[in-house]
Residue frames relative to the residue before (quaternion, step in Angstrom):
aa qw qx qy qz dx dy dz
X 1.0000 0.0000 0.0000 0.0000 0.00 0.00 0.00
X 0.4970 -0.6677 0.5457 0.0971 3.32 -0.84 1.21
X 0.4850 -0.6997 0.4675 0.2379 3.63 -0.91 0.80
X 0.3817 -0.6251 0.5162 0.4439 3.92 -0.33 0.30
X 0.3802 -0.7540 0.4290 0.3208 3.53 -1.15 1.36
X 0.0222 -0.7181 0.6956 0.0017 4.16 -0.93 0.47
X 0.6099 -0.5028 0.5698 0.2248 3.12 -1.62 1.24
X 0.2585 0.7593 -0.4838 -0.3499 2.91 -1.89 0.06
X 0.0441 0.7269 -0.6505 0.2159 2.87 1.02 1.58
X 0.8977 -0.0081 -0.1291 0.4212 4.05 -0.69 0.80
X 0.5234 0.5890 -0.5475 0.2818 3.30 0.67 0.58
X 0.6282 -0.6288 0.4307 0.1566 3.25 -1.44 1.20
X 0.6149 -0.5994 0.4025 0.3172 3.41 -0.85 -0.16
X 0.6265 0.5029 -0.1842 0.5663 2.74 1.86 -1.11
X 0.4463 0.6468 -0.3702 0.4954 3.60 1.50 -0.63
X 0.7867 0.4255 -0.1774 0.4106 3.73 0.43 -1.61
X 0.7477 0.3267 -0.4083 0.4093 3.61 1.04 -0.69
X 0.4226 0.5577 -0.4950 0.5150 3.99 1.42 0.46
X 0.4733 0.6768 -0.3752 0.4210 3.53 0.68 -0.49
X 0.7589 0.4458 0.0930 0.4655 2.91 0.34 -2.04
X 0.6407 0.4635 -0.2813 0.5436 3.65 1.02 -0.38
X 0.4549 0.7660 -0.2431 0.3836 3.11 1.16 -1.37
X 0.8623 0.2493 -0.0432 0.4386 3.17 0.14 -2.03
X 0.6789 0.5347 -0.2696 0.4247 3.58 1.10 0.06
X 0.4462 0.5202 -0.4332 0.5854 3.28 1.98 0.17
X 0.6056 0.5915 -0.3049 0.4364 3.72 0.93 -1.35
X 0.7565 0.3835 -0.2037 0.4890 3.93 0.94 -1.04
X 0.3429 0.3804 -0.5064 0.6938 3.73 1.22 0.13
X 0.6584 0.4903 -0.4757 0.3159 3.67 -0.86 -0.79
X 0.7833 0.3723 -0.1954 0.4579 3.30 0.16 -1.50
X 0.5185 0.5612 -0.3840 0.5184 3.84 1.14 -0.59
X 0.7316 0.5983 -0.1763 0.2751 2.91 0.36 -0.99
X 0.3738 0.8138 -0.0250 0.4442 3.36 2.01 -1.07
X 0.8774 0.2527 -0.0376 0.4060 2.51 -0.25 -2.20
X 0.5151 0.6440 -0.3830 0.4163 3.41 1.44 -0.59
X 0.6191 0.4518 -0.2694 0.5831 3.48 0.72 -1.38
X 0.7551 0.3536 -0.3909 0.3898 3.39 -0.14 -0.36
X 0.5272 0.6443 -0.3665 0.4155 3.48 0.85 -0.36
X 0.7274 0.3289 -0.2366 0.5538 3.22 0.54 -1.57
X 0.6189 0.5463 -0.4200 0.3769 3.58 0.36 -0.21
X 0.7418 0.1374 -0.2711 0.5978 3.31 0.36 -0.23
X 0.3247 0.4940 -0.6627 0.4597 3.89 0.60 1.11
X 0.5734 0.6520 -0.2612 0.4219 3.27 0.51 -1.39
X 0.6634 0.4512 -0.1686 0.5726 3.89 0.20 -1.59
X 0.7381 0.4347 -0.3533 0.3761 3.59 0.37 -0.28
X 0.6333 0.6117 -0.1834 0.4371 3.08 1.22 -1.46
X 0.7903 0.1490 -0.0259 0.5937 3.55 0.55 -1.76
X 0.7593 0.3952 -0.2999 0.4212 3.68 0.23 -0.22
X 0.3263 -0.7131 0.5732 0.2376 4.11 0.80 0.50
X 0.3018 0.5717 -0.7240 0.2407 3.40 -0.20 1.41
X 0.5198 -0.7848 0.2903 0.1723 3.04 -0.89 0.99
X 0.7139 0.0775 -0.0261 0.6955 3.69 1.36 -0.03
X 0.9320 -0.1907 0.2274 0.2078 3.23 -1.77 0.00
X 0.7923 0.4382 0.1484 0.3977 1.66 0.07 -2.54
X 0.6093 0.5179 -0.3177 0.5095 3.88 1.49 -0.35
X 0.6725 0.5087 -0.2580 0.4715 3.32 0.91 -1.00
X 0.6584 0.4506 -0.2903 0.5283 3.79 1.12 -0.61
X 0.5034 0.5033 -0.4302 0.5552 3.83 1.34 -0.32
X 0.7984 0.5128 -0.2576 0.1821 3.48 0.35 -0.92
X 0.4895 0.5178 -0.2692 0.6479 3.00 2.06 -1.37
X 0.7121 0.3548 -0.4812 0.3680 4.60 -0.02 -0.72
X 0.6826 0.5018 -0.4494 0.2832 3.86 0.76 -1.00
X 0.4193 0.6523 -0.3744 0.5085 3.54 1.60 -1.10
X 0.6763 0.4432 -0.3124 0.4986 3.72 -0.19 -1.24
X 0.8011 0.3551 -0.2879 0.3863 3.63 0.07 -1.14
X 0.6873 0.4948 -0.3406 0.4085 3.60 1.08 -0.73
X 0.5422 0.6036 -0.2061 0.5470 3.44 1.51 -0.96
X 0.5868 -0.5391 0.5663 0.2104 3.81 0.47 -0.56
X 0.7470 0.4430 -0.1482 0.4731 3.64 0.62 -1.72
X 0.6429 -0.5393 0.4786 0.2585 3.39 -1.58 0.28
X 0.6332 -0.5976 0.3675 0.3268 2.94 -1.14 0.47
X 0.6117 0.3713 -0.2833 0.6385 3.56 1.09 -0.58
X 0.5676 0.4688 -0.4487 0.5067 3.54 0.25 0.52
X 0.7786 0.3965 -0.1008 0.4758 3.56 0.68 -0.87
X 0.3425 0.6445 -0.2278 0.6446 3.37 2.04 -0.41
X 0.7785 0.4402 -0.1838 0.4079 3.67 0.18 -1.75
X 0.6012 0.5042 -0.3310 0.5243 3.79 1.06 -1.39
X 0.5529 0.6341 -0.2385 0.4850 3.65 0.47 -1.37
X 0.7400 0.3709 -0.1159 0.5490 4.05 0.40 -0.73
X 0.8710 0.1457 -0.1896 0.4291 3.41 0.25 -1.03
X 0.7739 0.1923 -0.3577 0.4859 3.78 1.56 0.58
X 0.4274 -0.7485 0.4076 0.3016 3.14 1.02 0.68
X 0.3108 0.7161 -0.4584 0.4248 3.58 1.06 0.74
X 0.1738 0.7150 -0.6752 0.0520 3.59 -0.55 0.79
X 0.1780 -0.7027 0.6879 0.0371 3.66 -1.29 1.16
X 0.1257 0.7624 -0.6221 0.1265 3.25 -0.29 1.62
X 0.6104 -0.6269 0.4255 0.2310 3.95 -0.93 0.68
X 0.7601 0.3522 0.0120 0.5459 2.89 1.32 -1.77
X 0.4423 -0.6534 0.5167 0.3323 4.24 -0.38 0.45
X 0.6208 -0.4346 0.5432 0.3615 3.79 -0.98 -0.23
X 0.4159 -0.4941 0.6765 0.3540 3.44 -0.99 0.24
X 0.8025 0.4197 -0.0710 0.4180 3.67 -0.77 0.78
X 0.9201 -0.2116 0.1169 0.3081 2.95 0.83 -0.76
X 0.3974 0.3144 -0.8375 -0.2044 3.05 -1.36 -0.72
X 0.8955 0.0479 -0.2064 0.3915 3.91 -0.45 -0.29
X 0.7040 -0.5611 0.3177 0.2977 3.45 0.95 1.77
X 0.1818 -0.7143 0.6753 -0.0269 2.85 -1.77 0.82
């Protein structure tokens, strides 16, 4: 990954350590995400009988993509109401097959 390009014909010090702050709020953010998203589709496994991962991570991006919202946004709802709106059932389940 390639650095984002920035002049430095006049940037301040104080300019560079906003810079630099900047991107380290943005990288907590994204850390921050993937966690929520993790447990979320821990969760989706656990109480909702999706059947792998790799479902539960299909479910939380199409949601996100149909919704507009990020994935860690949709991750976060998904955690704190245990509400999942899903079109399609689990393979399996909700009360298995």
């Amino acid at each position: 990954m390639t650095p984002d390009p920035v002049s430095l014909d006049g940037m301040t010090p104080e300019g560079w350590i906003g810079y630099w702050k900047d991107r380290a709020l943005r990288a907590e953010g994204k850390i921050e995400d993937l966690k929520d998203i993790g447990r979320a589709k821990s969760y989706l496994l656990k109480e909702h009988y999706f059947a792998d991962e790799p479902e539960a991570h299909r479910h939380i991006q199409k949601r996100a993509m149909d919704e507009q919202r990020t994935m860690g946004t949709v991750a976060r709802e998904i955690l704190q109401t245990g509400i999942v709106r899903c079109s399609v059932v689990p393979e399996g389940g909700p009360h298995g097959a």
